[in-house]
C-alpha positions as CSV (number, residue, x, y, z in Angstrom):
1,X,89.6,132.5,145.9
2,X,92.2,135.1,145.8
3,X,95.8,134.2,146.1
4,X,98.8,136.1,147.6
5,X,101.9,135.8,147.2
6,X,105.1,136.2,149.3
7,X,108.9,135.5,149.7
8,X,109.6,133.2,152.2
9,X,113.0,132.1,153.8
10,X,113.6,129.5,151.2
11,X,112.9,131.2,148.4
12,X,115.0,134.0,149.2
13,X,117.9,131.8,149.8
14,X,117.4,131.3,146.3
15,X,116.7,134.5,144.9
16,X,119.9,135.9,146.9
17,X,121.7,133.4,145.0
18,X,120.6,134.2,141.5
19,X,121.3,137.9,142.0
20,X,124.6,136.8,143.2
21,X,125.5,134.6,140.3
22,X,124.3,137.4,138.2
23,X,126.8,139.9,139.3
24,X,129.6,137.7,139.6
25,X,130.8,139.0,136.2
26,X,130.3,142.3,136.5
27,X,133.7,144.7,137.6
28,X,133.4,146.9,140.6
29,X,133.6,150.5,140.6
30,X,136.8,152.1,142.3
31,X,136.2,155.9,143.9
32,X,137.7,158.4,141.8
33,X,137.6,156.3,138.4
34,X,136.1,156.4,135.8
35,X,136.0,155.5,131.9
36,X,137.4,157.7,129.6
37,X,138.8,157.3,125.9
38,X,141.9,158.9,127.3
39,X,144.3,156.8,128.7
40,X,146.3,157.6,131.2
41,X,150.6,157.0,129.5
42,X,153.5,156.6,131.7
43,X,155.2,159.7,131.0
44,X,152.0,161.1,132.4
45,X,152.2,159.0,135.7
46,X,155.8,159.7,135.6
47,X,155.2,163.6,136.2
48,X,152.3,162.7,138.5
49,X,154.7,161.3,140.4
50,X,157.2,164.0,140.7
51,X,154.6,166.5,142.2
52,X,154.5,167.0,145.9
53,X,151.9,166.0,147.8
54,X,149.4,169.6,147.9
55,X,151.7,171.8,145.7
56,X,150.5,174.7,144.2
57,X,151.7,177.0,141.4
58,X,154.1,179.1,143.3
59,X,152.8,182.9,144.6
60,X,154.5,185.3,146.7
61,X,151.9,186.4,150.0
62,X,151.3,186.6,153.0
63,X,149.0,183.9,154.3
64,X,148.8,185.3,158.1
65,X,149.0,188.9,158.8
66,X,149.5,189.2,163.2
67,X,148.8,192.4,165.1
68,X,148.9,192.1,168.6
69,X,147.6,189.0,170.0
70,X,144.8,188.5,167.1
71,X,146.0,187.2,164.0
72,X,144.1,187.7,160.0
73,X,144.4,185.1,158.3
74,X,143.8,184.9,154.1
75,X,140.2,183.9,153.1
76,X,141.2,183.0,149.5
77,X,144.6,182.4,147.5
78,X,144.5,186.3,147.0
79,X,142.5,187.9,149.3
80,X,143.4,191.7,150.3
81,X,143.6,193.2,153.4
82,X,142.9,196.8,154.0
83,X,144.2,199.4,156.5
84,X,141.7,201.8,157.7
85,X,142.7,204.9,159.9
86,X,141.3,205.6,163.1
87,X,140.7,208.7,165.2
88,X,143.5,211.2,165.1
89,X,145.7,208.4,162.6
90,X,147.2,208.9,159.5
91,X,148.3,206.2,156.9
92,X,150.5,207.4,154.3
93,X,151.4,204.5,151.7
94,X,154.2,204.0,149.7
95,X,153.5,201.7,146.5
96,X,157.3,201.7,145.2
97,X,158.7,200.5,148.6
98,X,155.9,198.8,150.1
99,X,155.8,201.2,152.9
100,X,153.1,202.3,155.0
101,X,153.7,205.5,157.5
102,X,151.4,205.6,160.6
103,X,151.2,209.1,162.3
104,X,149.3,209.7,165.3
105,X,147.8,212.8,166.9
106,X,147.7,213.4,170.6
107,X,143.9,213.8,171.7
108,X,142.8,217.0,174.1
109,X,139.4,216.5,176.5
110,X,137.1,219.2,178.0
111,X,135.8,218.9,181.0
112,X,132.6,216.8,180.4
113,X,128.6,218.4,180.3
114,X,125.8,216.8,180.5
115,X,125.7,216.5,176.6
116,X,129.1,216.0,175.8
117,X,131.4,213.3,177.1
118,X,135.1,214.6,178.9
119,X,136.7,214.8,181.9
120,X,135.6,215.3,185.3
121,X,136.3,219.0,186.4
122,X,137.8,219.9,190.1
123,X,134.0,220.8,191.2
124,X,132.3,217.6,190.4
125,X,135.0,215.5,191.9
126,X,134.8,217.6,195.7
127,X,130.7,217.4,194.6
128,X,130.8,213.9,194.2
129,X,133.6,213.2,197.2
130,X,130.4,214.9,199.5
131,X,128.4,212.1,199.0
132,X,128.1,209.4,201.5
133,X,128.1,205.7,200.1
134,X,124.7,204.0,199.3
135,X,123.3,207.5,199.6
136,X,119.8,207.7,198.3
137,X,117.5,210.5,196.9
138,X,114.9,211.7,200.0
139,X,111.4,210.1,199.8
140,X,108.2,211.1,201.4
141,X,106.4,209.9,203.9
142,X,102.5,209.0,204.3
143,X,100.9,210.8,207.0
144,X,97.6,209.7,207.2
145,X,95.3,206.8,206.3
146,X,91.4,206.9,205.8
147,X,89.7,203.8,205.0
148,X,85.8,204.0,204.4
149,X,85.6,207.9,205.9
150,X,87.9,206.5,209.4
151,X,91.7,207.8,209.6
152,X,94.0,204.8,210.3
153,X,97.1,205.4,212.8
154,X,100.2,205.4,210.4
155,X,104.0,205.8,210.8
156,X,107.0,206.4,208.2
157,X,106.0,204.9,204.5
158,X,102.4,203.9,204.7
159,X,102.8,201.6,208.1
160,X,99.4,201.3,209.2
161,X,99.8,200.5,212.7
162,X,95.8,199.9,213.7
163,X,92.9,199.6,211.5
164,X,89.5,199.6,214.2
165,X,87.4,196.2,213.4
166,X,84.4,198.0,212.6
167,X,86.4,198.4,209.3
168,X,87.5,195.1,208.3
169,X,83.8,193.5,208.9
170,X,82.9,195.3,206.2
171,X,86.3,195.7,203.9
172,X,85.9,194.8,200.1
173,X,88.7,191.9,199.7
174,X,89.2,190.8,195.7
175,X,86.0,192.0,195.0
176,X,84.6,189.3,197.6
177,X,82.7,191.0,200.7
178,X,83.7,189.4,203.7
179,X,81.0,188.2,205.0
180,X,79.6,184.1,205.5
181,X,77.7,182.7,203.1
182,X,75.0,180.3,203.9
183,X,74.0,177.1,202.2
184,X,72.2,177.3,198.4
185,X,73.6,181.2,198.6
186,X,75.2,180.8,195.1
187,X,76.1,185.1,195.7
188,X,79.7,186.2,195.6
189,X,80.9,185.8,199.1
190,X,83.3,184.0,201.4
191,X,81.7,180.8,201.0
192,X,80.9,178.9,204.4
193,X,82.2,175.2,204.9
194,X,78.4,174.1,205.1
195,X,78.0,175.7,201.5
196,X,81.2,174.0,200.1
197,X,80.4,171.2,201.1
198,X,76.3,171.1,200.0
199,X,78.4,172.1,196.6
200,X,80.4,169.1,196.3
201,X,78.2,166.5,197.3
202,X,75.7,167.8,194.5
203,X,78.2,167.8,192.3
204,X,79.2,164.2,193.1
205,X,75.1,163.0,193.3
206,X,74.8,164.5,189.5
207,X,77.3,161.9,188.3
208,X,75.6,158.9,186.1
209,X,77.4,155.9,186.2
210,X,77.1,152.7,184.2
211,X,74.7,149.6,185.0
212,X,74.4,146.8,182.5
213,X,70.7,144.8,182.2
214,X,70.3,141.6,180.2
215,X,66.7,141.5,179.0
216,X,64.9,139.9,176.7
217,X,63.1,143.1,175.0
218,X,63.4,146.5,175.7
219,X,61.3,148.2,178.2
220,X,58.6,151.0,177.6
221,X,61.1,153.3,178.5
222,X,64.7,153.4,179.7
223,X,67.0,154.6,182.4
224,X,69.6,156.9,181.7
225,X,73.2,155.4,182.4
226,X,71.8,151.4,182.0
227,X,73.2,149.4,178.5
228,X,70.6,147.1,177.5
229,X,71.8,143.7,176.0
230,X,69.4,141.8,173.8
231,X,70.3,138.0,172.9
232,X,71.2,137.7,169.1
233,X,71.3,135.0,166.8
234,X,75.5,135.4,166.9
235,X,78.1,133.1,168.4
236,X,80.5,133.7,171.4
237,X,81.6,136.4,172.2
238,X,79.2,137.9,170.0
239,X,75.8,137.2,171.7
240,X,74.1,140.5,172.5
241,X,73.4,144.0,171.0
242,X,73.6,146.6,173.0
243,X,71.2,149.8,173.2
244,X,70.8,152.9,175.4
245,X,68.3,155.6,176.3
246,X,68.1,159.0,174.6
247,X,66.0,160.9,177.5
248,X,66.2,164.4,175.1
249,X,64.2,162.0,172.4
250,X,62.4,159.2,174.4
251,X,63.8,157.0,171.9
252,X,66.6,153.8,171.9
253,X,69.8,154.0,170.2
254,X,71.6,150.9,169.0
255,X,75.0,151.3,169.9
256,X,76.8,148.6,168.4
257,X,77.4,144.7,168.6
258,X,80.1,142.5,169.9
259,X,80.6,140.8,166.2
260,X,84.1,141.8,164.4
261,X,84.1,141.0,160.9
262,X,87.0,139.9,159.5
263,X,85.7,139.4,155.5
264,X,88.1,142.4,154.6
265,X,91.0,140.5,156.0
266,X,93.5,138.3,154.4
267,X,92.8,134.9,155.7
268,X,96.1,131.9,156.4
269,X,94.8,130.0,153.3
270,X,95.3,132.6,150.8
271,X,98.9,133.3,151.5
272,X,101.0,131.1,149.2
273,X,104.9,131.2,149.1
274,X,106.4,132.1,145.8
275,X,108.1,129.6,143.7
276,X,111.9,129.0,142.1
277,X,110.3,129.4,138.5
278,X,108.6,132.2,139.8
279,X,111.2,133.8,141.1
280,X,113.4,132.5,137.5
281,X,110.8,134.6,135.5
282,X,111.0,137.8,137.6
283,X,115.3,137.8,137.4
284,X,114.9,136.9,133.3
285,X,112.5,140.0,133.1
C-alpha cells in the first residue's frame, strides 16, 4: 500500500522553528546597502554631510517660461525652447544681448466668396437682414395618391385623408396578405387565433417527457422517453442499470450505472503525517 505524506500542525510548529533557529545568525539586509571593498571614511561622511538636501551642480536657466495664463515648463536640466512666428510676425534675435524683437503686421480682409473666407459685404448683410427667422427652403407638396389603380383623397405632404375599404381588404402588409388563415393553413397569412392555437398545442403534444420502469428484463421493444432499470448484483445506492430505447435503431443503449468508483482516489489510511527526523533530514539537505 502506497503511502502519503503531509505536514500537519505539529510538525510545522516544528519545522517553523528549525528554519527560525537557522536564521537566527544570519544579518539582515538594510535598503540601499550593500557590500563593497570600499569603505566608506569619515572625511567622506563629513562632506556628505555638508551637502544640502537635493543640490545640484549649479546652472544658470530658466526652469518656467509664463506667457499669458499658460506656463512652459523645462522637460530636462537643459531643455530648449523655441520661438516660432506666426502670421504677419517677425522675430528678430539678438545673440549678444539676449534680445528677441517682435514686429507685427496689420492684416487687410476682402469681402468673403464662396471660396475664400473674409468679410461680409453691405449686400449680403441687407440679403441676409430679409430673411425671417426659422425660415425654411419651400418643399412640394403631393397631389395625388393611387393605390392598386384607385386615386386616394390627399391634402399638403402626402396626407391621405380616405383610402375606400375595397383597398385595404386586399392591401399587401409586410409581405403578409391580409386575409384569415384557417386551421393546418401553414401559408403566409394573418394567422387566425384557431390556427395559433392548433399550433401550440401540437407543439406542446410533441414533447417526450421522462417515465422510469423497474423491470426485471427488458421488453421486446421499448418506449421512447421510459429509463429502464434492471436489478444488479451492486450495493446501495448502486442497485440498477439503466438503459433506453433507440427508435432510429430498434436497439437498447446502456446508459450508465449508479456505482462511483473511488479506486483512483486517495483513501484516509494512506495519508501519514510527516515526522521530526523527517523533517531534520529535509532542513540538513
Amino acid at each position: 500500500m502506497s503511502e502519503y505524506k503531509y505536514l500537519d500542525k505539529d510538525g510545522l510548529i516544528y519545522y517553523h522553528s528549525k528554519v527560525k533557529n537557522l536564521l537566527g545568525g544570519k544579518v539582515d539586509k538594510e535598503t540601499g546597502k550593500g557590500l563593497s571593498a570600499n569603505d566608506f571614511t569619515n572625511s567622506f561622511k563629513t562632506k556628505l554631510e555638508g551637502i544640502a538636501t537635493g543640490a545640484e551642480v549649479n546652472q544658470n536657466a530658466f526652469s518656467n517660461v509664463v506667457v499669458g495664463e499658460t506656463t512652459i515648463a523645462a522637460d530636462s536640466k537643459t531643455d530648449t525652447l523655441t520661438l516660432e512666428a506666426g502670421n504677419n510676425i517677425t522675430l528678430t534675435p539678438n545673440a549678444t544681448s539676449d534680445k528677441i524683437t517682435i514686429a507685427a503686421k496689420d492684416t487687410t480682409y476682402s469681402d468673403a466668396t464662396q471660396s475664400t473666407h473674409g468679410l461680409m459685404s453691405t449686400t449680403d448683410k441687407k440679403k441676409l437682414d430679409g430673411i425671417a427667422e426659422g425660415a425654411t427652403a419651400n418643399v412640394g407638396t403631393i397631389t395625388g395618391v393611387s393605390v392598386n389603380g384607385t386615386s386616394v383623397a390627399t391634402s399638403g405632404v402626402a396626407n391621405i385623408t380616405s383610402v375606400p375599404a375595397s383597398i385595404l381588404s386586399g392591401a399587401i402588409k409586410n409581405g403578409v396578405t391580409a386575409t384569415t388563415q384557417a386551421a393546418g393553413d401553414n401559408s403566409t397569412k394573418v394567422a387566425t387565433t384557431a390556427f395559433v392555437k392548433t399550433a401550440v398545442d401540437t407543439a406542446i403534444g410533441s414533447i417526450t417527457g421522462i417515465e422510469f420502469q423497474i423491470v426485471t428484463s427488458l421488453p421486446a421493444t421499448g418506449k421512447t422517453g421510459v429509463i429502464y432499470l434492471i436489478s444488479n448484483s451492486g450495493t446501495a445506492p448502486n442497485i440498477y442499470d439503466e438503459y433506453i430505447w433507440i427508435a432510429s435503431t430498434s436497439k437498447f443503449e446502456k446508459i450508465g450505472t449508479t456505482d462511483v468508483d473511488l479506486s483512483g482516489y486517495v483513501q484516509d489510511s494512506d495519508m501519514v503525517a510527516i515526522t521530526n527526523a523527517e523533517i531534520d533530514a529535509i532542513v540538513a539537505a
